[in-house]
C-alpha positions in Angstrom: -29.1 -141.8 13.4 -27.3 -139.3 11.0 -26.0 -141.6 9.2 -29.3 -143.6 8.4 -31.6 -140.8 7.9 -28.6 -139.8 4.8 -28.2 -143.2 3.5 -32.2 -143.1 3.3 -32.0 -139.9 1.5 -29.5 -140.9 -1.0 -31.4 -144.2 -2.1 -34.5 -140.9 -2.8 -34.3 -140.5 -6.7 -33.7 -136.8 -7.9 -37.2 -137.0 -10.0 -39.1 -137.5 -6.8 -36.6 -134.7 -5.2 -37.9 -132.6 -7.4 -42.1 -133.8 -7.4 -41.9 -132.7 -3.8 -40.4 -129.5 -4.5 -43.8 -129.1 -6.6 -45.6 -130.4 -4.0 -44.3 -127.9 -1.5 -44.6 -125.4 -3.9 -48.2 -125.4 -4.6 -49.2 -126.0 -1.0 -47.6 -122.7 -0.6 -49.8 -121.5 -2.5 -52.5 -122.3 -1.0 -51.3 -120.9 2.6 -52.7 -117.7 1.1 -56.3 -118.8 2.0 -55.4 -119.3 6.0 -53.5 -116.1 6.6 -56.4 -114.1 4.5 -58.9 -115.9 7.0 -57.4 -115.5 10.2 -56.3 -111.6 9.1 -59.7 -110.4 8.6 -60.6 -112.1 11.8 -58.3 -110.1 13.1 -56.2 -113.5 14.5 -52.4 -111.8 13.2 -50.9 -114.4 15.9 -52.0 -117.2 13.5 -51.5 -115.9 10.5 -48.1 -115.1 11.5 -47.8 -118.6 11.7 -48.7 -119.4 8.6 -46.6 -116.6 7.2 -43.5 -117.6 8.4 -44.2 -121.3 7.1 -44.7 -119.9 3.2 -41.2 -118.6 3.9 -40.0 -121.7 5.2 -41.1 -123.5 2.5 -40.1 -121.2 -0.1 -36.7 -121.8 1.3 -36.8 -125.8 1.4 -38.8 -126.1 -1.7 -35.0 -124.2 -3.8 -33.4 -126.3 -1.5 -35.2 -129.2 -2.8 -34.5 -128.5 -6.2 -30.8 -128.0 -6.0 -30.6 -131.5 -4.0 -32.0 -132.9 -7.1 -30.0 -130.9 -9.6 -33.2 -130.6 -11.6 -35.9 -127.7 -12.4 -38.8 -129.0 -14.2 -40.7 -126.8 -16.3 -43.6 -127.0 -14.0 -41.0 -126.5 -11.1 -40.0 -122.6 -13.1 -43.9 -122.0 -13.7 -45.2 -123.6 -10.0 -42.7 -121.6 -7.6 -42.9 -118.0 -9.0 -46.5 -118.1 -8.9 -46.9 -119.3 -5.9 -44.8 -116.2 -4.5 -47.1 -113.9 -6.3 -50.1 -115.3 -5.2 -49.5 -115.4 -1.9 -48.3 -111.8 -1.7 -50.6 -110.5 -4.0 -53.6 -112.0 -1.9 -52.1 -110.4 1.1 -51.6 -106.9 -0.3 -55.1 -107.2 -2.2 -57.0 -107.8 1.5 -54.6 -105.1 2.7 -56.1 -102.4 0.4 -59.4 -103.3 0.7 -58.8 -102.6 4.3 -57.6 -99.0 3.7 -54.3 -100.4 5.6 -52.0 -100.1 2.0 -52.5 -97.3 -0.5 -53.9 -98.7 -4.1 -51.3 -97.5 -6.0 -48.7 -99.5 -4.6 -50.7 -102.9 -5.1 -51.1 -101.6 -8.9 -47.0 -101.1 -9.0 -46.5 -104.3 -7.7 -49.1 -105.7 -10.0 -48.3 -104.4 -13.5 -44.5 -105.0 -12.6 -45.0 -108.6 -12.1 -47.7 -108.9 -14.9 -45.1 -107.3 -17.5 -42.3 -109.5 -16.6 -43.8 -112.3 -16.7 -45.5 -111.9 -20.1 -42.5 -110.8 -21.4 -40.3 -113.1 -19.9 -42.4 -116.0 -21.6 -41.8 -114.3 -25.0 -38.0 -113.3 -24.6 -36.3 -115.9 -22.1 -37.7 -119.1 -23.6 -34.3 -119.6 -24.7 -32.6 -116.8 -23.2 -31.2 -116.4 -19.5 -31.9 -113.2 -17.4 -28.5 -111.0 -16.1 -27.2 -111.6 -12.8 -27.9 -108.0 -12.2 -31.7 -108.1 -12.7 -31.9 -111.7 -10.9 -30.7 -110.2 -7.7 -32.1 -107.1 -7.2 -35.5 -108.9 -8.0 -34.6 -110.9 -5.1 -33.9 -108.0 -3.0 -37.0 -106.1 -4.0 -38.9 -109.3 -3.2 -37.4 -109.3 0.7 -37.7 -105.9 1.3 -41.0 -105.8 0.1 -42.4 -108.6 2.2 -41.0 -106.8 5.4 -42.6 -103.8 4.1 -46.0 -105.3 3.9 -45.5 -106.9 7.1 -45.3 -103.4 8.7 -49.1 -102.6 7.5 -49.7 -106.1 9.0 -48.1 -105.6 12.3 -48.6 -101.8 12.6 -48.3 -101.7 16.6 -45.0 -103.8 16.6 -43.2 -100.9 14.7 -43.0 -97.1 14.4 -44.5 -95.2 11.5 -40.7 -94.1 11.1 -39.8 -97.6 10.1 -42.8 -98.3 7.7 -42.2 -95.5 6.3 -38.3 -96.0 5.5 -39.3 -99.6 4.5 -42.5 -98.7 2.2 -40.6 -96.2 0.4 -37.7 -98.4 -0.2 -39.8 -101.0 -1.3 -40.7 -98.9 -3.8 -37.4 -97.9 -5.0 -36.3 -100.8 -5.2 -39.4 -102.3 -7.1 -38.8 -99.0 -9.6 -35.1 -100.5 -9.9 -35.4 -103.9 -10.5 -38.2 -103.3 -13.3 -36.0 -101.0 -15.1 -33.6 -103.9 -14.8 -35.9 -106.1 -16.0 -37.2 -103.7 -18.5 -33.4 -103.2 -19.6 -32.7 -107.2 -20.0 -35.8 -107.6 -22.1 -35.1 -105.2 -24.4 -31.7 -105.6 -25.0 -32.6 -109.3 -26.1 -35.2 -108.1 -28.3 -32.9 -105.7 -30.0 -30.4 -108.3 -30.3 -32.9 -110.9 -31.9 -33.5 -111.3 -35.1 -36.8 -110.0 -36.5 -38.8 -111.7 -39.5 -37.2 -109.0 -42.0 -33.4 -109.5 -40.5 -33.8 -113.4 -41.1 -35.0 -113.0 -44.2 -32.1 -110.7 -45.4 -29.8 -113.1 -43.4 -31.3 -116.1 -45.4 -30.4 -113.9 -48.8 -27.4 -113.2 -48.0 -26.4 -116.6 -47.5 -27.8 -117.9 -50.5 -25.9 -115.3 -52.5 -22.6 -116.6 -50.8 -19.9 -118.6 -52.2 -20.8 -122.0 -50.7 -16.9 -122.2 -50.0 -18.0 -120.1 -47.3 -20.5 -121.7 -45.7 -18.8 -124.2 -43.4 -21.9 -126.6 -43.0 -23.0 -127.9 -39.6 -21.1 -129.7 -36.7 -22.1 -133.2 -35.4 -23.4 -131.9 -32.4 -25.9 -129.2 -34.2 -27.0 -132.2 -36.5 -27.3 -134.6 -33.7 -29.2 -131.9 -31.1 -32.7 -133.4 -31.8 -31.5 -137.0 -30.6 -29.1 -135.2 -27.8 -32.6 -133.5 -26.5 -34.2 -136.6 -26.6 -31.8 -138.3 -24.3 -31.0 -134.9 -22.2 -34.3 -134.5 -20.9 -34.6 -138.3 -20.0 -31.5 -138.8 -18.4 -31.2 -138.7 -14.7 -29.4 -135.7 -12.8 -27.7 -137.5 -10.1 -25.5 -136.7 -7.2 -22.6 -138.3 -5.5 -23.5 -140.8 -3.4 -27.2 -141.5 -5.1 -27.7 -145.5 -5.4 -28.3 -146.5 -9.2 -31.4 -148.2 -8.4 -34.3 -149.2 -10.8 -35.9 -146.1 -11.3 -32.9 -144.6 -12.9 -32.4 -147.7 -14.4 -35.3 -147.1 -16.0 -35.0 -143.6 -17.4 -32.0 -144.7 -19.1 -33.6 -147.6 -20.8 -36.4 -145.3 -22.1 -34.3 -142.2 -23.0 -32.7 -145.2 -25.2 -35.2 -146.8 -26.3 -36.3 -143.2 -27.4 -33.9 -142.5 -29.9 -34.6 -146.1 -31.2 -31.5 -147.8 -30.1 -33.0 -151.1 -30.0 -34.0 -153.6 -27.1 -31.3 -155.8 -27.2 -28.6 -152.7 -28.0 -30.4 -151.0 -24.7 -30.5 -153.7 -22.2 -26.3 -154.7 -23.3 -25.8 -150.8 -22.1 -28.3 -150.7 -18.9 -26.8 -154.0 -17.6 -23.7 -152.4 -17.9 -24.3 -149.5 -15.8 -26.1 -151.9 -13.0 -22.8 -152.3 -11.0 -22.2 -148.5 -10.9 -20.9 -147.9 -7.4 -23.2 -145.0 -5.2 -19.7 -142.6 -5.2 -19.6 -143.2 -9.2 -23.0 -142.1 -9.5 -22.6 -138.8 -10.9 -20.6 -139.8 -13.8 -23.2 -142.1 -14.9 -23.5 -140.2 -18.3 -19.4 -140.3 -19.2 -19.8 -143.9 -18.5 -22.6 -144.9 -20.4 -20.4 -143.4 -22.9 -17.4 -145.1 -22.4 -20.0 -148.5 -23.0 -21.2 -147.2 -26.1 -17.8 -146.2 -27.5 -16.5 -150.0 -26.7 -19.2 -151.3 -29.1 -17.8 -149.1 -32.0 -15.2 -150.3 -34.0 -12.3 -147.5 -33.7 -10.6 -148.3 -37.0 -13.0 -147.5 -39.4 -12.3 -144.5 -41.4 -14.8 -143.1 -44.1 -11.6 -141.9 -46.4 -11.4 -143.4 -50.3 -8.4 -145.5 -50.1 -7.2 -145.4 -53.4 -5.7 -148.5 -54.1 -6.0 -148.0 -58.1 -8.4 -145.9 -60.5 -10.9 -145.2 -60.8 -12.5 -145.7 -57.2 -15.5 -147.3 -58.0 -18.8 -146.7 -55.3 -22.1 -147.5 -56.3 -24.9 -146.0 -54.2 -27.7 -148.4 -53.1 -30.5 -148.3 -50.8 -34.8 -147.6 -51.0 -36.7 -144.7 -52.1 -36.4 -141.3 -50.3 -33.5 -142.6 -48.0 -31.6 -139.1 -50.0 -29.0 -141.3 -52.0 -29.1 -138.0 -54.7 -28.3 -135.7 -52.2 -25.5 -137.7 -50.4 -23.9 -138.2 -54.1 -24.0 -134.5 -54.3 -22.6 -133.7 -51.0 -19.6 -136.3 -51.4 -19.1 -135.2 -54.8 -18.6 -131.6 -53.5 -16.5 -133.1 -50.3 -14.2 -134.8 -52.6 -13.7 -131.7 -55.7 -12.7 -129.7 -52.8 -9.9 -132.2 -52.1 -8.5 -132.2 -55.3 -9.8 -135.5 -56.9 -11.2 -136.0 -60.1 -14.9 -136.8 -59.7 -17.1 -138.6 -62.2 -20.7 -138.5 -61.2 -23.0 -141.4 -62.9 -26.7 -141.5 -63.1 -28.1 -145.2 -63.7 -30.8 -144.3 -61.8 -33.4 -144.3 -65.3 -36.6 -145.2 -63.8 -37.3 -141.8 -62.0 -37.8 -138.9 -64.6 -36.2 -136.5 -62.2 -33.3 -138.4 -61.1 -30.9 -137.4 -64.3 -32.4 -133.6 -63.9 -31.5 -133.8 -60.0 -28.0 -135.7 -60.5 -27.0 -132.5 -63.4 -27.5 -130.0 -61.3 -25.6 -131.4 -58.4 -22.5 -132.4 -60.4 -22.7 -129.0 -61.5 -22.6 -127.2 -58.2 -19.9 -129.2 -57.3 -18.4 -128.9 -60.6 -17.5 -131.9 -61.4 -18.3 -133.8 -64.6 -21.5 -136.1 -65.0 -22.5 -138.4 -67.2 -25.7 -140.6 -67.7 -29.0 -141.1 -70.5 -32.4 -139.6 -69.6 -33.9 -141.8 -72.6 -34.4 -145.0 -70.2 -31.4 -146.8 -71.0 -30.4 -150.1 -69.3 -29.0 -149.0 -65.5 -26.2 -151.7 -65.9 -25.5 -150.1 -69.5 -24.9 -147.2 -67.8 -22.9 -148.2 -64.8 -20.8 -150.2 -67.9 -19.9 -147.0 -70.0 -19.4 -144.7 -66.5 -16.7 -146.9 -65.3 -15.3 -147.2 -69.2 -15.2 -143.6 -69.6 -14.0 -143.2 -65.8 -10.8 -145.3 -66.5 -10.4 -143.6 -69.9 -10.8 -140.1 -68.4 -8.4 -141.3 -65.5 -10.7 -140.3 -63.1 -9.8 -140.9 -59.1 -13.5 -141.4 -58.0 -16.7 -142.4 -60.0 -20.0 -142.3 -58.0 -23.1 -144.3 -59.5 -26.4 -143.5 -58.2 -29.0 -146.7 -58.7 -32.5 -146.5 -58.6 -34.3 -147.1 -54.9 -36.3 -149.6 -55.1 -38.1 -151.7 -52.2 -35.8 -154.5 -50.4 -38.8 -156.7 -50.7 -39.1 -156.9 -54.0 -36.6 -159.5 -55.2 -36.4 -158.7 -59.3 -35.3 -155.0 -58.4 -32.6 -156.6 -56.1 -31.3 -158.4 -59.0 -30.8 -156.1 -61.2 -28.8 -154.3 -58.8 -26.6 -157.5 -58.6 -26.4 -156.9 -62.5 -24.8 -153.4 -61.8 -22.4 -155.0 -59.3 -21.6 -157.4 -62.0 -21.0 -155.4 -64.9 -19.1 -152.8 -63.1 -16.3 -156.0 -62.4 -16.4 -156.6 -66.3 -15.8 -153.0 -67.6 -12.7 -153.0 -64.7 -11.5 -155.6 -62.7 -12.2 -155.4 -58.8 -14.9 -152.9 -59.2 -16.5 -151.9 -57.3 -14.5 -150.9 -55.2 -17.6 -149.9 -52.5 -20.8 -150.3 -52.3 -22.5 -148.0 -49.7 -25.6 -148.3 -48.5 -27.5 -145.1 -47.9 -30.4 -145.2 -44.8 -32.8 -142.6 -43.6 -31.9 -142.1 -39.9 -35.6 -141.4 -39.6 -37.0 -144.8 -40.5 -35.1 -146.4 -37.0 -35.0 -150.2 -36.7 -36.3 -150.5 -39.9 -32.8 -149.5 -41.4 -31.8 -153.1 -39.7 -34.3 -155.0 -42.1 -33.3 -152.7 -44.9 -29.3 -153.4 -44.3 -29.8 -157.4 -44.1 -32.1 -157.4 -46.5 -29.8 -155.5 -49.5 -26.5 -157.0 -48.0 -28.1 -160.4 -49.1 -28.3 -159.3 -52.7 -24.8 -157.0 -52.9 -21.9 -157.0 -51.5 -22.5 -153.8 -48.6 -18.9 -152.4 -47.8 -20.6 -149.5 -45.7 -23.7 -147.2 -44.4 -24.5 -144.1 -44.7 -26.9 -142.6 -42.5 -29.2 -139.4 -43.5 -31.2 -136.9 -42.2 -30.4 -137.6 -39.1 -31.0 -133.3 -38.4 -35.0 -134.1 -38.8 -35.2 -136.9 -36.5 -34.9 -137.8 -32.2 -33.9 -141.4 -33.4 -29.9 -140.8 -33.6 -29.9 -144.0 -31.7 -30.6 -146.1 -34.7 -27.1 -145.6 -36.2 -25.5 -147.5 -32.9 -28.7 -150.5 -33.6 -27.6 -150.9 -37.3 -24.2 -151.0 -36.8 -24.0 -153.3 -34.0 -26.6 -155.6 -35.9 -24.5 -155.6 -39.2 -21.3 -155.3 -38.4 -20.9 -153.0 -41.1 -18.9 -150.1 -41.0 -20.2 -146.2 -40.8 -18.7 -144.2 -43.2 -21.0 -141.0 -43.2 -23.6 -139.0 -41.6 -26.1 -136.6 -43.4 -26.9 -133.8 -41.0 -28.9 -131.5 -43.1 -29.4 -130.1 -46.6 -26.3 -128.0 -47.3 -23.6 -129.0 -50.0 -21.4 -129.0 -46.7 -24.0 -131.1 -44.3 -21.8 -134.3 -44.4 -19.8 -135.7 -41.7 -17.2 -138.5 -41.4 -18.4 -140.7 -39.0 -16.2 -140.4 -36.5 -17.1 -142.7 -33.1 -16.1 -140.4 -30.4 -17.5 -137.6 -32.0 -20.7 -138.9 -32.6 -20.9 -140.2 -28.6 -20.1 -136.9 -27.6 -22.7 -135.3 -29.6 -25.1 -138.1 -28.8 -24.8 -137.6 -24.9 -23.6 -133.6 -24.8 
């Protein structure tokens, strides 16, 4: 009989764990009502009763919620409160009954009060000490046997509610101070609205050789939420059935992985044995990892110069920016860069290319008169070979993949780029906004028709839940990933690197 009531409970999913815990919770709370009721008809017996199963509760309801391995955010609101409320409601009826003095209600009142608003402001993202955690425990049991004292006068000596109601007190006094301590310290500790501002300056005013840019995983944390607060907790020994079959496929979904990407990965994880259970996330991984090609690798190999790379891909997808960044990423690696602005269509695009050739100083060439984009791609590779440059990056124009005479003339600046030196280009990387999801897909068939794609590179990716779409693309293309944009510093671009980005993807 064991044995089948704990194969029943393993087949329970840890989200409907947890809903009970909630449940239980609640229902708690409203136990206050009874013992209030049956106090003031003077029935202690009974409410004794109901007493002892609000503690019984409070204990299954944590126990609930460790089972599960999850707390909800309703679960961290729900249980506290319905402590206080049944306490509270006890104490209150108690003073109006002359049986506790006021003053210890308003002690237990304003401590309570005060930590909780200020728990909401400091510990949103914060953790409370060990310290304070347990004595609040402690001054929670002690208390409850002192008010049980006032309750149950003729079961004790005045000796004993005396010792017990004084060290309720004490203790309360202690644990607020605790409290008190915590909250400060973290406030102290936090920046305020001046110290980020003179943080801000001071970065801005520092050598950007010092500034280190951000790791995958801080660049990726929007999509890694996404997925974190989908994903199943599981156990040992919990069955993989649909529902959590289920949260996977919309945690996917979610970061715009794709349909046909996201049911190749949940089928996968269908045959996942109950005493594999918990490492359900490391092997979702592992499937994900399989569908990337390991031997890509974003570095210019530079079989003669200049390396030629021409920059395509539609408006607003940051192709300026990324030219900037690599620019930078390869000055600081000792190659002679070239930077080459055939984008003449967009009044600001020769203003915006200057100054970022000239923060990574490296030299820049280009005509802010409106000359012929393939003119210009002709004389930047001309003067790159001349110059015997080891990289020269062209920036085109973005223009819509729809519109078929714009994709041409893009073919032109593949064209005459082979004329003024054989075998160039030597790339030609398509540059998607990790924002725009499956659309990318439409984008990458659509200019890999017209040139001749050799590689993606996916941006601001930092803004955006829909990290997934970088998997959808690639697995749809075939292409290879060369980098990810992760925000808006010179140093914000990462190699894409597959276990990296899998990692960061399911941290």
């Amino acid at each position: 009989m064991g044995n089948a009531i704990k194969q029943k409970y393993d087949q329970i999913p840890a989200y409907k764990i947890v809903t009970a815990s909630n449940i239980i919770s609640l229902i708690r709370a409203l136990l206050a009502i009874p013992i209030i009721y049956f106090l003031k008809e003077d029935l202690s017996g009974i409410a004794f009763i109901f007493i002892v199963i609000c503690a019984i509760s409070d204990m299954l309801d944590g126990w609930l919620a460790r089972i599960g391995n999850q707390i909800t955010v309703l679960g961290k609101v729900i249980d506290p409160i319905a402590d206080k409320v049944v306490m509270n409601s006890i104490l209150l009826f108690l003073v109006l009954e002359d049986s506790v003095p006021m003053y210890y209600f308003l002690i237990i009142l304003i401590r309570d009060f005060s930590i909780s608003m200020l728990g909401m402001y400091v510990l949103n993202t914060r953790k409370i000490s060990i310290q304070a955690n347990r004595l609040g425990k402690v001054s929670i049991f002690v208390t409850g046997f002192a008010i049980l004292t006032f309750i149950y006068t003729s079961y004790v000596s005045t000796t004993v509610q005396q010792i017990l109601f004084y060290s309720s007190i004490g203790v309360l006094v202690v644990s607020w101070a605790q409290y008190m301590f915590d909250f400060i310290k973290v406030i102290m500790t936090s920046d305020t609205p001046a110290k980020a501002k003179e943080k801000k300056e001071e970065k801005e005013k520092a050598p950007e050789a010092e500034y280190k840019g951000k790791g995958l995983k801080d660049g990726l944390a929007k999509t890694e939420k996404s997925i974190a607060t989908r994903l199943p907790l599981i156990k040992k020994f919990f069955t993989v059935d649909e529902d959590i079959l289920e949260d996977v496929e919309a945690s996917l979904i979610a970061t715009d992985m794709g349909v046909d990407l996201t049911d190749h990965l949940v089928d996968k994880l269908k045959n996942v044995k109950k005493q594999n259970a918990e490492q359900l996330k490391d092997i979702l991984k592992s499937e994900i990892k399989q569908l990337i090609k390991h031997d890509e690798h974003a570095e210019v190999e530079m079989v003669e110069k200049p390396h030629v790379i021409i920059f395509v891909g539609v408006n607003g997808t940051g192709k300026t920016t990324t030219i900037g960044k690599l620019a930078h990423k390869y000055a600081r690696e000792n190659k002679n860069v070239l930077i080459a602005a055939a984008d003449t269509y967009r009044a600001a695009a020769y203003e915006q290319l200057k100054i970022w050739s000239e923060r990574s100083d490296v030299d820049f060439m280009g005509n802010p008169e409106g000359k012929d984009p393939a003119a210009v791609a002709f004389d930047a590779v001309k003067s790159a070979v001349s110059k015997n440059k080891d990289i020269l990056l062209i920036d085109t124009a973005g223009r819509l993949h729809t519109k078929s005479n714009l994709m041409k003339e893009l073919q032109k600046i593949e064209r005459v780029a082979g004329k003024a030196m054989p075998g160039a280009p030597h790339d030609v990387w398509l540059v998607l906004d990790g924002t725009t999801g499956q659309n990318g897909i439409r984008q990458a068939e659509k200019f890999s028709e017209a040139v001749n794609v050799t590689g993606l590179i996916v941006t601001k990716l930092d803004g955006t839940a829909k990290g997934g779409a970088v998997l959808a693309i690639h697995n749809k293309m075939d292409l290879p990933i060369k980098y990810l944009g992760i925000g808006e510093q010179l140093p914000d671009i990462v190699e894409f690197d597959p276990d990296e980005y899998v990692e960061a993807l399911l941290a």
